[in-house]
N, C-alpha and C positions, 0 to 999 in steps of 0.2 A: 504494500500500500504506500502510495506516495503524498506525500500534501504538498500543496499547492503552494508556491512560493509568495503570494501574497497573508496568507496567515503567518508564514515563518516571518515576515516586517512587521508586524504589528509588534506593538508594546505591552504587555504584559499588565493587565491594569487600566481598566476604564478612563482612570480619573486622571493620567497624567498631563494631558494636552490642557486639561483647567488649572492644572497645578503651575505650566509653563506659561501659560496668558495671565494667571493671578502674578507670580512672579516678574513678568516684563512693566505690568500695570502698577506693581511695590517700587520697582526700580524708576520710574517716571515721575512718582510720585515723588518720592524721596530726592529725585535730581532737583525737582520743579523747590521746594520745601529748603534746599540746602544750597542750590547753584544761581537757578532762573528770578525766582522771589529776590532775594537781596540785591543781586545785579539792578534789575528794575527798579526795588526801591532805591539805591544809591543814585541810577541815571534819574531818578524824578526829583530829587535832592540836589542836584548838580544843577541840576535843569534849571530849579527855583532860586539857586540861589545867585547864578550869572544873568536873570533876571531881575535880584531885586539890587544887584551892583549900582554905586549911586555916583554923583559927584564927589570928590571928597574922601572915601571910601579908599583902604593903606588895600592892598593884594599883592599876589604872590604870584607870578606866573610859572607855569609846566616848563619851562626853560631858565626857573628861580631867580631871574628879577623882578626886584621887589620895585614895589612906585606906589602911586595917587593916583587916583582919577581925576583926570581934570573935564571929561566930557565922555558921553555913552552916547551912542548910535544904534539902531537896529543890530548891526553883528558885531560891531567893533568898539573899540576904548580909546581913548586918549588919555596913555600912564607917564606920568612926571617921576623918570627914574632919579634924578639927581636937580639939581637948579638949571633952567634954562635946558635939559634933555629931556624931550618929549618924543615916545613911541608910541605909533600905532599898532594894539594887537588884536587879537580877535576875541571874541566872548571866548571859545571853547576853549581857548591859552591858557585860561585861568584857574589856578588850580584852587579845588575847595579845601583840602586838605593843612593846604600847607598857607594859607590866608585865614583858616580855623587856630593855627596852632601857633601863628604868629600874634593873634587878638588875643589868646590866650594867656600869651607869656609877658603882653602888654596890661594885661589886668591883672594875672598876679605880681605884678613890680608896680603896683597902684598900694 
């Protein structure tokens, strides 16, 4: 008696193909909770706050010169790196991190 070579592939066990779609659906989940969520919220955090960048306002740029703002534009800044040097950079230059930690180390020396 011979069987059939599609019996001998099968998997031994009803339940495994739900066990391997529960498993992918844990793994997504877990990506989305630990990887995707925070990214998001940091870009919506980044978003707001080269937004509400003002006149006047000390920042830090991604290529770590420090300045003033001396005027905001739709995309771009006017930063007063030094007396009489003024650069044009762009909103997205700006780093949040390091314009957080520079306000910071100005208020505790207050």
């Amino acid at each position: 008696m011979t069987i059939p070579a599609t019996i001998l592939l099968q998997a031994p066990g009803g339940g495994s193909g739900t066990m391997n779609l529960l498993m992918i659906v844990l793994i997504f989940v877990i990506f989305y909770f630990f990887m995707i969520r925070p990214q998001m919220k940091k870009a919506k955090l980044e978003k707001s706050f080269r937004e509400t960048v003002k006149k006047g306002d000390k920042i830090v740029t991604i290529g770590g010169l420090h300045g003033r703002v001396l005027e905001v534009d739709n995309s771009t800044m006017m930063v007063e790196i030094d007396s009489n040097v003024r650069v044009r950079v762009e909103k997205s230059a700006v780093s949040v991190e390091a314009t957080k930690q520079i306000s910071q180390k100005q208020e505790a020396k207050k």
